[in-house]
SETIMI-968924 format. One record per residue: residue number from 1; residue in three letters; x, y, z of N, C-alpha, C, CB in turn. Coordinates in steps of 0.02 Angstrom, whole numbers. Glycine has a CB too. Layout:
% residues N
<node seq="NUM" type="ALA" n_X="X" n_Y="Y" n_Z="Z" ca_X="X" ca_Y="Y" ca_Z="Z" c_X="X" c_Y="Y" c_Z="Z" cb_X="X" cb_Y="Y" cb_Z="Z"/>
...
% end
This chain:
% residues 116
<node seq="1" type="UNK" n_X="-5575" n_Y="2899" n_Z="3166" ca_X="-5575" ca_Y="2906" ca_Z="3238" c_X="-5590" c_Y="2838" c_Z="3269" cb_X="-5626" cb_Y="2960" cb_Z="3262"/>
<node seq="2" type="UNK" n_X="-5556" n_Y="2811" n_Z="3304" ca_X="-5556" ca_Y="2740" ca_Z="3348" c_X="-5605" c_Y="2768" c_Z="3393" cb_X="-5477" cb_Y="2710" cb_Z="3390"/>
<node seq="3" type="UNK" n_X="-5666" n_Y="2702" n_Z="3391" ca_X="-5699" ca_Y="2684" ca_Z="3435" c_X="-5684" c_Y="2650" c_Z="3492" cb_X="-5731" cb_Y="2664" cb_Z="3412"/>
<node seq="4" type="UNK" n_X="-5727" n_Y="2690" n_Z="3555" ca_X="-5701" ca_Y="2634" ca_Z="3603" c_X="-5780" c_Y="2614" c_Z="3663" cb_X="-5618" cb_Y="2675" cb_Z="3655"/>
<node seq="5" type="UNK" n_X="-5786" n_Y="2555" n_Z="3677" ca_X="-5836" ca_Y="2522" ca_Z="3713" c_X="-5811" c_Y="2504" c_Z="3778" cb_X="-5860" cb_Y="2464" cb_Z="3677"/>
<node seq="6" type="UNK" n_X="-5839" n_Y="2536" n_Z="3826" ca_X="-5809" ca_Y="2532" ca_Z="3892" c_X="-5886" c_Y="2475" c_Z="3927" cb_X="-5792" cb_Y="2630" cb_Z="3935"/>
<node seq="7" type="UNK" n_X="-5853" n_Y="2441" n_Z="3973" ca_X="-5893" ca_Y="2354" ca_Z="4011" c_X="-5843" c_Y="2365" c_Z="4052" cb_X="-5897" cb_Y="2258" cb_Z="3965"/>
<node seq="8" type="UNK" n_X="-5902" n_Y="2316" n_Z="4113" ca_X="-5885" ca_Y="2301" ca_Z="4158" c_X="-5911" c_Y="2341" c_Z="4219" cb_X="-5829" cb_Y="2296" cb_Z="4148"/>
<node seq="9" type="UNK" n_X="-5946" n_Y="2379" n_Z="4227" ca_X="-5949" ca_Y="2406" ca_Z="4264" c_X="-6015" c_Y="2389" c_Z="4310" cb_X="-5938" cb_Y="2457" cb_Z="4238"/>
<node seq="10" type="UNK" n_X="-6046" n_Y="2425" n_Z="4385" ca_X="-6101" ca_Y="2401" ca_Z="4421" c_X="-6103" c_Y="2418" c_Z="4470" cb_X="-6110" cb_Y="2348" cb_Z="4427"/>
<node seq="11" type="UNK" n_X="-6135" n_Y="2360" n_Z="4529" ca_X="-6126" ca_Y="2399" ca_Z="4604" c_X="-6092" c_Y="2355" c_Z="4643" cb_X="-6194" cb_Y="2418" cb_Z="4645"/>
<node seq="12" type="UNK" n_X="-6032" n_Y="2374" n_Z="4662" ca_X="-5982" ca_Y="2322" ca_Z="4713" c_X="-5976" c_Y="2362" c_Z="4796" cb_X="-5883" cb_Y="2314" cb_Z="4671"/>
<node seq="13" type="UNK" n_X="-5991" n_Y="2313" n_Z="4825" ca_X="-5975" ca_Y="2350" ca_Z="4902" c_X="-5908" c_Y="2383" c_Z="4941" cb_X="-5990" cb_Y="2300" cb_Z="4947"/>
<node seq="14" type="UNK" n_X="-5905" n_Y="2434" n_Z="4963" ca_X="-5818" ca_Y="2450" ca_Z="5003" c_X="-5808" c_Y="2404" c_Z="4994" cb_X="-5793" cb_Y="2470" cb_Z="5080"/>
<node seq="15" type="UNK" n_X="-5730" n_Y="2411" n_Z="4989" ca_X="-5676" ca_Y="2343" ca_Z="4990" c_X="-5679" c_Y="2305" c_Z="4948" cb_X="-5678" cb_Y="2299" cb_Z="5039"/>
<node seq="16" type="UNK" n_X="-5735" n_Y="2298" n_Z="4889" ca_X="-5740" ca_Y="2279" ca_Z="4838" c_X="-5700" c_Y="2274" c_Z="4782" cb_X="-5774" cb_Y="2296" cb_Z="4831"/>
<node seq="17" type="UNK" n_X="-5710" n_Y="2231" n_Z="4733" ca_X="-5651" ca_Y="2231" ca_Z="4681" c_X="-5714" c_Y="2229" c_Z="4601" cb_X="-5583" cb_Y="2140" cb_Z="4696"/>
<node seq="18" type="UNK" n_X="-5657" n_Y="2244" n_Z="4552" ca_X="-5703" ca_Y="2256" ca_Z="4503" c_X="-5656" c_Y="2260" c_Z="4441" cb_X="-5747" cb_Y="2320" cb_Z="4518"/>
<node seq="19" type="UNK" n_X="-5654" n_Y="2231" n_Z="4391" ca_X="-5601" ca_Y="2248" ca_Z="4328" c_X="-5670" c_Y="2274" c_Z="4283" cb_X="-5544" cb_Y="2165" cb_Z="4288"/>
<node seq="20" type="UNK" n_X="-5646" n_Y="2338" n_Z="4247" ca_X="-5665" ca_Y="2372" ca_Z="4176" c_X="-5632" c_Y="2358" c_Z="4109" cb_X="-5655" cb_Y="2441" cb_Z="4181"/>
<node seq="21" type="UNK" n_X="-5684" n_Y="2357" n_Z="4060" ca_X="-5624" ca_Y="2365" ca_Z="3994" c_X="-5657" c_Y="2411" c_Z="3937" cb_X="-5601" cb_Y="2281" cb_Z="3952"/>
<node seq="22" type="UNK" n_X="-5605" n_Y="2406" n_Z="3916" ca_X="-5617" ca_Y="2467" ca_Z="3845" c_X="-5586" c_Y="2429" c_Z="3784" cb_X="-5565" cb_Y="2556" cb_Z="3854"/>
<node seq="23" type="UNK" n_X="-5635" n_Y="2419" n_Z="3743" ca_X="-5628" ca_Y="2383" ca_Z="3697" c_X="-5601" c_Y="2419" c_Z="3629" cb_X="-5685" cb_Y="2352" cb_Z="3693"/>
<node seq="24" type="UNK" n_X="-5557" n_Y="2438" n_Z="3590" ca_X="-5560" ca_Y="2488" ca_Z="3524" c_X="-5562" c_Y="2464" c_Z="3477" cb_X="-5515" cb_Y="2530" cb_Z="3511"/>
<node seq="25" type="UNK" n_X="-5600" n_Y="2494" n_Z="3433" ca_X="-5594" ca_Y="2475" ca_Z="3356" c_X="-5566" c_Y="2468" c_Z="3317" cb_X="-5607" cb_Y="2490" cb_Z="3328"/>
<node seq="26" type="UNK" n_X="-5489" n_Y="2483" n_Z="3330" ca_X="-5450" ca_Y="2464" ca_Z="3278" c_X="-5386" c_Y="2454" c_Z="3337" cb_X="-5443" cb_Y="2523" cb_Z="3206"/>
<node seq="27" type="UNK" n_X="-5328" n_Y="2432" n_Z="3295" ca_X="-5274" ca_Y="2403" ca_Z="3348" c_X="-5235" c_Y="2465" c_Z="3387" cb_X="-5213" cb_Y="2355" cb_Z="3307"/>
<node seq="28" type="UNK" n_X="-5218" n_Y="2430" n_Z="3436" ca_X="-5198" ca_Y="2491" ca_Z="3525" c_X="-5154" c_Y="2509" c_Z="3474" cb_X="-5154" cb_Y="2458" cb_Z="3632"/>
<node seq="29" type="UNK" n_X="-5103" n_Y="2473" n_Z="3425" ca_X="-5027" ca_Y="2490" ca_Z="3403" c_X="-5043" c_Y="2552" c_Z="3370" cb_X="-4984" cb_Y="2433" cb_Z="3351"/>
<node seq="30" type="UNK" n_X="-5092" n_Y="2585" n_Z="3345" ca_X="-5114" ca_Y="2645" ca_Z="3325" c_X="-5120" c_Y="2683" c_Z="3359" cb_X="-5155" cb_Y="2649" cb_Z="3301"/>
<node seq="31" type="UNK" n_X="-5115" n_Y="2694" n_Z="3427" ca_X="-5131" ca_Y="2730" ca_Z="3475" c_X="-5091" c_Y="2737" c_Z="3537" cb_X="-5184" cb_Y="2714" cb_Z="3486"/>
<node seq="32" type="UNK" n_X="-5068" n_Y="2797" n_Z="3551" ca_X="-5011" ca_Y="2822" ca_Z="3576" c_X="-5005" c_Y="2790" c_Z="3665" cb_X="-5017" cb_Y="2910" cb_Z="3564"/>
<node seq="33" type="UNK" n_X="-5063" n_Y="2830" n_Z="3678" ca_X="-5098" ca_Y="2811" ca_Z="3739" c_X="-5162" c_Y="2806" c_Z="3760" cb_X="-5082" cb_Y="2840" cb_Z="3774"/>
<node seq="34" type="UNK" n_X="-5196" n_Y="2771" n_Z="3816" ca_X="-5262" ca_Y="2753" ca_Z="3823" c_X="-5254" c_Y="2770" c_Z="3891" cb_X="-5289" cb_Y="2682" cb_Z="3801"/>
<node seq="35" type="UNK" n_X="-5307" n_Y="2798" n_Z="3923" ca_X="-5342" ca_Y="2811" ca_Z="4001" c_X="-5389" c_Y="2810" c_Z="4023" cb_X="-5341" cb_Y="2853" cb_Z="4027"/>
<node seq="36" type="UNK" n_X="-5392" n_Y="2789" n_Z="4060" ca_X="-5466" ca_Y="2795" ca_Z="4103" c_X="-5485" c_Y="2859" c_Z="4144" cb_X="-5469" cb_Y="2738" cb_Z="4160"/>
<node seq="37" type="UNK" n_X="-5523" n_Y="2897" n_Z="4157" ca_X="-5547" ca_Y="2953" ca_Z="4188" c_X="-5616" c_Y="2931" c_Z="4223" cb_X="-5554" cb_Y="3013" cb_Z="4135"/>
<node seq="38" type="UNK" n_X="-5622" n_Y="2964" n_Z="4272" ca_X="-5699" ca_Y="2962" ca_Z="4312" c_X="-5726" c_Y="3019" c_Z="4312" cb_X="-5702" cb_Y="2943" cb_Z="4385"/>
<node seq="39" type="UNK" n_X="-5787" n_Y="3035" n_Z="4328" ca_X="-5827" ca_Y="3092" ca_Z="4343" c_X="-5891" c_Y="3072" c_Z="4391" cb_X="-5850" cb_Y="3124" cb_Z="4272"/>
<node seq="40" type="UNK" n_X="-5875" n_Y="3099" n_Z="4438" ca_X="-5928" ca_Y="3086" ca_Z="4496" c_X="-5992" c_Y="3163" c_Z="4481" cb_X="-5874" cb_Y="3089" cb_Z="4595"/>
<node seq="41" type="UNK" n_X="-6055" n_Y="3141" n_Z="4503" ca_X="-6097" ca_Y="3196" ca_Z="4488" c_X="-6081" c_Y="3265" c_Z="4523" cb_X="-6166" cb_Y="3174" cb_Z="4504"/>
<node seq="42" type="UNK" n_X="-6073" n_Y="3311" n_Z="4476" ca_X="-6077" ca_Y="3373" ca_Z="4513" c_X="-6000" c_Y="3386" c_Z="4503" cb_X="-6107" cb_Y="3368" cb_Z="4597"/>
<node seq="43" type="UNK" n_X="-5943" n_Y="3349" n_Z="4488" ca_X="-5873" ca_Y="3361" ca_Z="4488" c_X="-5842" c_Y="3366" c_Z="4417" cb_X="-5841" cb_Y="3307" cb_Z="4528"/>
<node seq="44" type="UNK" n_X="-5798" n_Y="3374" n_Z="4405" ca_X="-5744" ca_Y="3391" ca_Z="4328" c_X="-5729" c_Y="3317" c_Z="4340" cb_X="-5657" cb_Y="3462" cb_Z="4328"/>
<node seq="45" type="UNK" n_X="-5714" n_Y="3297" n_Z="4265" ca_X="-5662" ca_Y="3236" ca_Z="4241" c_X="-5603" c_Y="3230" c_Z="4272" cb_X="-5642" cb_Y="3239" cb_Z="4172"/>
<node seq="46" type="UNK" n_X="-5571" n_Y="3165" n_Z="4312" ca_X="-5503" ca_Y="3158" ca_Z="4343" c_X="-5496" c_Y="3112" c_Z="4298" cb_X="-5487" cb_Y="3140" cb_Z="4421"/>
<node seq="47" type="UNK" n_X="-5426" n_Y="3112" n_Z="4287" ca_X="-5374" ca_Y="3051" ca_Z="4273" c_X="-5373" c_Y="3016" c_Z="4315" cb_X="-5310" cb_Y="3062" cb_Z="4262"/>
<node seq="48" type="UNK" n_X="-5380" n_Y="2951" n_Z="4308" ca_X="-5361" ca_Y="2883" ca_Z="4349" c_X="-5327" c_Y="2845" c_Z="4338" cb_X="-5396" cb_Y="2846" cb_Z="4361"/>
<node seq="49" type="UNK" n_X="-5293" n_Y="2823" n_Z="4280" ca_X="-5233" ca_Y="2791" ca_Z="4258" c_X="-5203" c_Y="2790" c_Z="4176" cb_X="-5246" cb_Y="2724" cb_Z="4278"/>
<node seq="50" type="UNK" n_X="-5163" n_Y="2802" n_Z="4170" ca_X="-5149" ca_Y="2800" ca_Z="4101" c_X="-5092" c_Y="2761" c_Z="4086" cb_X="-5141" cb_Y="2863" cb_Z="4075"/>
<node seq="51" type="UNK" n_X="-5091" n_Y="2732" n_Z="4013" ca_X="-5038" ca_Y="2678" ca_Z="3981" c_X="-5004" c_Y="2708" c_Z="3900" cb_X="-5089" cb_Y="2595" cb_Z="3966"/>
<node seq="52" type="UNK" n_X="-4950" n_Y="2698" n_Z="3894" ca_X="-4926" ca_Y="2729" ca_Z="3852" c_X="-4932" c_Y="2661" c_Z="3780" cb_X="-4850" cb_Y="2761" cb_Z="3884"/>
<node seq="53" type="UNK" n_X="-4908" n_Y="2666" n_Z="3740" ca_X="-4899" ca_Y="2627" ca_Z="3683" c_X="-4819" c_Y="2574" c_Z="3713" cb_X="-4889" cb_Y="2690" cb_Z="3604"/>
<node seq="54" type="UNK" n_X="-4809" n_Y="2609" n_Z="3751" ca_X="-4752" ca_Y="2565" ca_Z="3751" c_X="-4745" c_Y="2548" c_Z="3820" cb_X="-4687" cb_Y="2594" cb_Z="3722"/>
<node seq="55" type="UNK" n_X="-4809" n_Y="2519" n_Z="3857" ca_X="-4824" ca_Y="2508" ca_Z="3921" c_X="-4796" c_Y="2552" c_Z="3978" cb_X="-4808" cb_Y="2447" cb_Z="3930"/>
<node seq="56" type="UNK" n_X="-4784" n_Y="2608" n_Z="3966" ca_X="-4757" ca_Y="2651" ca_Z="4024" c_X="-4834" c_Y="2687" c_Z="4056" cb_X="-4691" cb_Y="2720" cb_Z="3990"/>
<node seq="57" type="UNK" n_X="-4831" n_Y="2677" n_Z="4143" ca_X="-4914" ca_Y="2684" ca_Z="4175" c_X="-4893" c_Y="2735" c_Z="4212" cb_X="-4957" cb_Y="2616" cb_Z="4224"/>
<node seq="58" type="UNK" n_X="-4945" n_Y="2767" n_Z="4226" ca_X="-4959" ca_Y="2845" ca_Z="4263" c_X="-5015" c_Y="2835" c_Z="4311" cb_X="-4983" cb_Y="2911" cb_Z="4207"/>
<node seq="59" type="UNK" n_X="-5027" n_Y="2832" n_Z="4387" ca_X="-5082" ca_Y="2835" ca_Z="4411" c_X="-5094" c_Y="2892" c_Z="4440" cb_X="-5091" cb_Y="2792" cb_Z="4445"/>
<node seq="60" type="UNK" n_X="-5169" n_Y="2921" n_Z="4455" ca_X="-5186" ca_Y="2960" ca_Z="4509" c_X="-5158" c_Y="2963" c_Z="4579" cb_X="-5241" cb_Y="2948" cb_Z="4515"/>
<node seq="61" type="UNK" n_X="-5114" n_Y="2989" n_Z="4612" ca_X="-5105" ca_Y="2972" ca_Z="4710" c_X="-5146" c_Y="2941" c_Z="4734" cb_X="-5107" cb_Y="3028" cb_Z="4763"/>
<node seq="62" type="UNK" n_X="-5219" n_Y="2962" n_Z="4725" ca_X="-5262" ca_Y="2908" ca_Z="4770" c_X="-5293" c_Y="2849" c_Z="4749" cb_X="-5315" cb_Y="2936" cb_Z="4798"/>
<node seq="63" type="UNK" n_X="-5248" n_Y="2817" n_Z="4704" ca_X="-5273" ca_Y="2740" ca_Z="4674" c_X="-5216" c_Y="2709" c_Z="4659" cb_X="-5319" cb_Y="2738" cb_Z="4606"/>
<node seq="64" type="UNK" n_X="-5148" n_Y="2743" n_Z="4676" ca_X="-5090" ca_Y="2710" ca_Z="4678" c_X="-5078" c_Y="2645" c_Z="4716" cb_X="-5051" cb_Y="2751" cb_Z="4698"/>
<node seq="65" type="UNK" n_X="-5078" n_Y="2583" n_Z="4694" ca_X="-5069" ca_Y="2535" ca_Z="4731" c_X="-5137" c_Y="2499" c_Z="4769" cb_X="-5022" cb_Y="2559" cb_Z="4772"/>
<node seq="66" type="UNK" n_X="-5201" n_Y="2527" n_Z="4735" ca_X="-5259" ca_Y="2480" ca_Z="4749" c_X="-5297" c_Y="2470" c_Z="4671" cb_X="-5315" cb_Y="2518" cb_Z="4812"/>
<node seq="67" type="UNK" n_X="-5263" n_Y="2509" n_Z="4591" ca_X="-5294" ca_Y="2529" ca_Z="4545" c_X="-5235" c_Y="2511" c_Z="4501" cb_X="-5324" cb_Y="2599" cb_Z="4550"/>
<node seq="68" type="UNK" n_X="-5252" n_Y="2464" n_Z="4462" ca_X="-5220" ca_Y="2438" ca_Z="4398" c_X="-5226" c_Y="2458" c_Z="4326" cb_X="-5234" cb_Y="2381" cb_Z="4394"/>
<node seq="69" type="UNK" n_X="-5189" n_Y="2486" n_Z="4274" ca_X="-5205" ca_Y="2472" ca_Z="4211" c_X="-5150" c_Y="2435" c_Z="4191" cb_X="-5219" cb_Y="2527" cb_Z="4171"/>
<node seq="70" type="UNK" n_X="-5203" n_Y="2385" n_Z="4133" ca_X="-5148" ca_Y="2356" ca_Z="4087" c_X="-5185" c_Y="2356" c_Z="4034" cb_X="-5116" cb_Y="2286" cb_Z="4101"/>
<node seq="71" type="UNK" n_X="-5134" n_Y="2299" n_Z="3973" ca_X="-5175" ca_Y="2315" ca_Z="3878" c_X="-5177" c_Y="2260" c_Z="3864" cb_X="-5135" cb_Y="2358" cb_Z="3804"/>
<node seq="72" type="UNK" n_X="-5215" n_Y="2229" n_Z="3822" ca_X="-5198" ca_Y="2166" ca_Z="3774" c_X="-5179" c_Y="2174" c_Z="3714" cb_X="-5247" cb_Y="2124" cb_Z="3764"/>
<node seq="73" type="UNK" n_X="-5144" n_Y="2197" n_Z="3694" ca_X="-5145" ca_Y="2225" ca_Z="3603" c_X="-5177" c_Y="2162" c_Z="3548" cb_X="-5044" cb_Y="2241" cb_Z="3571"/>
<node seq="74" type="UNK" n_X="-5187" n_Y="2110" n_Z="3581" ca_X="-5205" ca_Y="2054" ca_Z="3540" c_X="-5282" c_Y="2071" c_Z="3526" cb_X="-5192" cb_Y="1981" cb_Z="3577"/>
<node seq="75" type="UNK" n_X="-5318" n_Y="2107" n_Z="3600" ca_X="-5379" ca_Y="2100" ca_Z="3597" c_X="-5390" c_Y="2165" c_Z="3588" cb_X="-5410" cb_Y="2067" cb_Z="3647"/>
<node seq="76" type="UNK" n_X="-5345" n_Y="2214" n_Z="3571" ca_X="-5353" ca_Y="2277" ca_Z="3561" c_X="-5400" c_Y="2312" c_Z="3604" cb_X="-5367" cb_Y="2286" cb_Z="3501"/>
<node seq="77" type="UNK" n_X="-5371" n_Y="2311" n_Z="3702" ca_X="-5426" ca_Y="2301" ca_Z="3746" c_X="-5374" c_Y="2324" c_Z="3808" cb_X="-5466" cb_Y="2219" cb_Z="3747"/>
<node seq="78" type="UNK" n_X="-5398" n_Y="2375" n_Z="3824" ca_X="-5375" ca_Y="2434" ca_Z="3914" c_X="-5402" c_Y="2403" c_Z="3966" cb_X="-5416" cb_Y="2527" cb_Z="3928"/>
<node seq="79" type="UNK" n_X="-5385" n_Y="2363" n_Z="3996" ca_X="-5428" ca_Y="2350" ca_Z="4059" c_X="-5405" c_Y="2380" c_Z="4114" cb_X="-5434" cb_Y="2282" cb_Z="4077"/>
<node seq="80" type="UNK" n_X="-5449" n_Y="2405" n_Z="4164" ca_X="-5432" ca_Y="2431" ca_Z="4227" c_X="-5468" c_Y="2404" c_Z="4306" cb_X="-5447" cb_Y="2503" cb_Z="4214"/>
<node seq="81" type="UNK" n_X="-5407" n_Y="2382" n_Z="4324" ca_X="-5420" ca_Y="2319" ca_Z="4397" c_X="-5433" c_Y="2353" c_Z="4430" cb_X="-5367" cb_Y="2271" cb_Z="4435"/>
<node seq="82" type="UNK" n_X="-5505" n_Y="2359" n_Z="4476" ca_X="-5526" ca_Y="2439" ca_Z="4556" c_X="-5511" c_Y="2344" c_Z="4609" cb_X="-5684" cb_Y="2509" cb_Z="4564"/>
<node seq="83" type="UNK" n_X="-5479" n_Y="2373" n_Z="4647" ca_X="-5463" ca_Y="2344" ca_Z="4712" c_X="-5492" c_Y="2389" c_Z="4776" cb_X="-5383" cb_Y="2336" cb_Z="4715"/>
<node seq="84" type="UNK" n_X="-5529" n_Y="2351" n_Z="4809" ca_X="-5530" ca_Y="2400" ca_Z="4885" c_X="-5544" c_Y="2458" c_Z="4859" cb_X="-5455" cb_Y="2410" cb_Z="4935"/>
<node seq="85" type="UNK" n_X="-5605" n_Y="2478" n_Z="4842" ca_X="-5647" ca_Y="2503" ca_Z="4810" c_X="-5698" c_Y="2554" c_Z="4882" cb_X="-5683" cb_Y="2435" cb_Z="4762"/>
<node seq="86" type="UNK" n_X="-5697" n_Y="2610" n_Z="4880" ca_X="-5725" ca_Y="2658" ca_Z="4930" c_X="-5788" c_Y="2685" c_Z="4887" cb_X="-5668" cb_Y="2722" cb_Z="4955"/>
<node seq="87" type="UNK" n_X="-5833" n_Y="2707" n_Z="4936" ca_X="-5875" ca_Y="2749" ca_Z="4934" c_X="-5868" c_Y="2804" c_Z="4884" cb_X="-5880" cb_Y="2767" cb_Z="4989"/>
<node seq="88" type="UNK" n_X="-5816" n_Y="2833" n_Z="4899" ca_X="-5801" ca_Y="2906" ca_Z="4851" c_X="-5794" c_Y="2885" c_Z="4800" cb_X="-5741" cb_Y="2953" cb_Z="4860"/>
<node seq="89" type="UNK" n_X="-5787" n_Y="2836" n_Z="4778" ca_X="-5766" ca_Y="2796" ca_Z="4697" c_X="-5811" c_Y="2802" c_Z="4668" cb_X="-5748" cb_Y="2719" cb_Z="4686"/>
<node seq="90" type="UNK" n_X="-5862" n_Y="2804" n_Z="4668" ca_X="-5920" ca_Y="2800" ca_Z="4643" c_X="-5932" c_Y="2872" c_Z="4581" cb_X="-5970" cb_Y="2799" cb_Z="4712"/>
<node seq="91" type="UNK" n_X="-5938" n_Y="2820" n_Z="4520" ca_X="-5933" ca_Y="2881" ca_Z="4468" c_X="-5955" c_Y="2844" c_Z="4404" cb_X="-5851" cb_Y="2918" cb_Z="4459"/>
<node seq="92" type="UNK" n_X="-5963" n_Y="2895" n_Z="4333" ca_X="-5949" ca_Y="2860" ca_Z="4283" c_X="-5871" c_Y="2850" c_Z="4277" cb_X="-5979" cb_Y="2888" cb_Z="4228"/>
<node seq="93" type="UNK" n_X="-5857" n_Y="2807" n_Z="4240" ca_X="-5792" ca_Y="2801" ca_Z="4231" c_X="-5782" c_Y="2786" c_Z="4120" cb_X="-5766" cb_Y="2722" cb_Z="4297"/>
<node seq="94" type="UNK" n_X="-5722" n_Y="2838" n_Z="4118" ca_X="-5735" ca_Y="2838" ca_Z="4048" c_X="-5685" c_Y="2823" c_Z="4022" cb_X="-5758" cb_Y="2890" cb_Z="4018"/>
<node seq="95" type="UNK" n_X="-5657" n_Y="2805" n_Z="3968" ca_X="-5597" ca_Y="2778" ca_Z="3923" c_X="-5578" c_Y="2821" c_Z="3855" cb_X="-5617" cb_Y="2701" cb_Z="3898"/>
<node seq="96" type="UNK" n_X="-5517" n_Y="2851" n_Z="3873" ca_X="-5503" ca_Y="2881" ca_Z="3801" c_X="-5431" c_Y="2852" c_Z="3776" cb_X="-5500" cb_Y="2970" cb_Z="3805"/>
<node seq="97" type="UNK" n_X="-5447" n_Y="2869" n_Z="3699" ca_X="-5379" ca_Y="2864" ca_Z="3665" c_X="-5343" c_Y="2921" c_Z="3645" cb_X="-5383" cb_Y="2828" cb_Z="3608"/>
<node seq="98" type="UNK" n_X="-5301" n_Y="2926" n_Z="3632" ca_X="-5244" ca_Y="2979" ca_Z="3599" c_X="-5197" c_Y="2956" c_Z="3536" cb_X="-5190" cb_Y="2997" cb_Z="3659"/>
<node seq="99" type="UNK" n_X="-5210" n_Y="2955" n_Z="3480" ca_X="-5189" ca_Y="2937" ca_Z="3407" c_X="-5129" c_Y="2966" c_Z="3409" cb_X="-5233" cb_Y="2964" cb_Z="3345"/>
<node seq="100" type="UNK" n_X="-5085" n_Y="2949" n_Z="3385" ca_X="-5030" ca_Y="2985" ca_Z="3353" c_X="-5046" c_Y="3054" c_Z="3323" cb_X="-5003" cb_Y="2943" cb_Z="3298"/>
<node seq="101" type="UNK" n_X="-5086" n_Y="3047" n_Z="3286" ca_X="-5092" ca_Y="3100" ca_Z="3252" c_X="-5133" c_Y="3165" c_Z="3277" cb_X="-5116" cb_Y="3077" cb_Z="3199"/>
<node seq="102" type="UNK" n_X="-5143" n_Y="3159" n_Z="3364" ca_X="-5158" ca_Y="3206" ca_Z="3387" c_X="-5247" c_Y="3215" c_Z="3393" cb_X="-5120" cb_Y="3250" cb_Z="3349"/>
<node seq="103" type="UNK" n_X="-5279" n_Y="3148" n_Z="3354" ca_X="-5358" ca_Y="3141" ca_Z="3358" c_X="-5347" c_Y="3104" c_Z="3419" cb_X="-5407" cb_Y="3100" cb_Z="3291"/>
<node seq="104" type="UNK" n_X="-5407" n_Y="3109" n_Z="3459" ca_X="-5431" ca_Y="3104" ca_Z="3529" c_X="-5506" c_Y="3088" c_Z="3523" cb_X="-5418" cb_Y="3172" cb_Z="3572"/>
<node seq="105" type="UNK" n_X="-5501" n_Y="3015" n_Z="3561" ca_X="-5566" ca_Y="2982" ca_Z="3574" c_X="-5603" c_Y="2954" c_Z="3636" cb_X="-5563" cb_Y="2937" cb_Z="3541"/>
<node seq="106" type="UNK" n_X="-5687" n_Y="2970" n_Z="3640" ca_X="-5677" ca_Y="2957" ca_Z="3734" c_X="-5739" c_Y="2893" c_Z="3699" cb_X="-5712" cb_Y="3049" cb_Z="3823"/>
<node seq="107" type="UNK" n_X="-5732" n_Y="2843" n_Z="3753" ca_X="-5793" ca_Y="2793" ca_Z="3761" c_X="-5858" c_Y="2836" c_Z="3801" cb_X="-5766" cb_Y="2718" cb_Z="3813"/>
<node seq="108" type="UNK" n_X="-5913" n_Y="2802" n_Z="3782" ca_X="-5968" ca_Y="2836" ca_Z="3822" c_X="-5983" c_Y="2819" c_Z="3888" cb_X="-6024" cb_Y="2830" cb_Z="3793"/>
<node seq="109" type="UNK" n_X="-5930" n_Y="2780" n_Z="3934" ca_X="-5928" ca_Y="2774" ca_Z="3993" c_X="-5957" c_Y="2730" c_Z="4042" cb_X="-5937" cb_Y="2816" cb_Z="4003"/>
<node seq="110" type="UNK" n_X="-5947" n_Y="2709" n_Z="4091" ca_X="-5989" ca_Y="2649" ca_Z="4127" c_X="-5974" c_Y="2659" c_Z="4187" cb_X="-5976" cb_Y="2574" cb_Z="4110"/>
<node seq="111" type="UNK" n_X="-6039" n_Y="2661" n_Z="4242" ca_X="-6056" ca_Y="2673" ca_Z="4300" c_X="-6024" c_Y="2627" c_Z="4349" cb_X="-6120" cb_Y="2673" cb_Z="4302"/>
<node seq="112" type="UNK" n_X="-5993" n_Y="2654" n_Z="4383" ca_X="-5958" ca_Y="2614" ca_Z="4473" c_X="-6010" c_Y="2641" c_Z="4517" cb_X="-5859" cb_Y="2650" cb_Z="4514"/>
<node seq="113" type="UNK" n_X="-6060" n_Y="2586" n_Z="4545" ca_X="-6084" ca_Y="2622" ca_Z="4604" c_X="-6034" c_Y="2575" c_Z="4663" cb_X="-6181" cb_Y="2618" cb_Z="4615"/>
<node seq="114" type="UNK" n_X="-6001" n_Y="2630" n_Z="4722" ca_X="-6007" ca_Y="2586" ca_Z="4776" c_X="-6026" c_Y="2604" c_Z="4825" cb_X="-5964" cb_Y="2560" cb_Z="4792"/>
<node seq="115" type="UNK" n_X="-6061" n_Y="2560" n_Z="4854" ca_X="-6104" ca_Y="2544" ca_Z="4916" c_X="-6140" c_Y="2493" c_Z="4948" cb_X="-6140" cb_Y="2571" cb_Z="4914"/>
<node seq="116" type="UNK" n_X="-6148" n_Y="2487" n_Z="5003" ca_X="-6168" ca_Y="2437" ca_Z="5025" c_X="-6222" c_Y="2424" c_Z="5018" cb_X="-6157" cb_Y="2432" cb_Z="5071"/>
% end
């Protein structure tokens, strides 16, 4: 099961900007797809962006066009760009993989506070 180490995370103000990453233990080329999800207290897990193995991206509606993912396969590493960054954003934010083979892995997650 691929490990994954999610950084980057803290307290940035509205309108704020912020890149995350997810680091895995063995190479992305093993792994189908990678996403990021949030969970704010008190709410269920959302999807926030996802990347396929063969760079095809999926975002949430409400982070379309202020919320980036991309990969490094060199660094075997998900990063996710928060642009213009709101209040409601404010969550853990977590990183999973999806293996080929149908095993599924989540990072233990890293905190977005925003606020002023």
């Amino acid at each position: 099961q691929v490990q994954l180490v999610e950084s980057g995370g803290g307290l940035v103000q509205p309108g704020g900007s912020m890149r995350l990453s997810c680091a895995a233990s063995e190479s992305i080329f093993s792994i189908w797809a990678m996403g990021w999800y949030r969970q704010a207290p008190g709410k269920q897990r959302d999807l926030v962006a996802h990347i396929t193995n063969g760079g095809i991206t999926n975002y949430a509606d409400s982070v379309k066009g202020r919320l980036t993912i991309s990969r490094d396969n060199a660094k075997n590493t998900v990063y996710l760009q928060l642009n213009s960054l709101k209040p409601g954003e404010t969550a853990v934010y977590y990183c999973k993989a999806d293996q080929y083979d149908n095993r599924r892995s989540w990072g233990q997650g890293t905190q977005v506070t925003v606020s002023s």
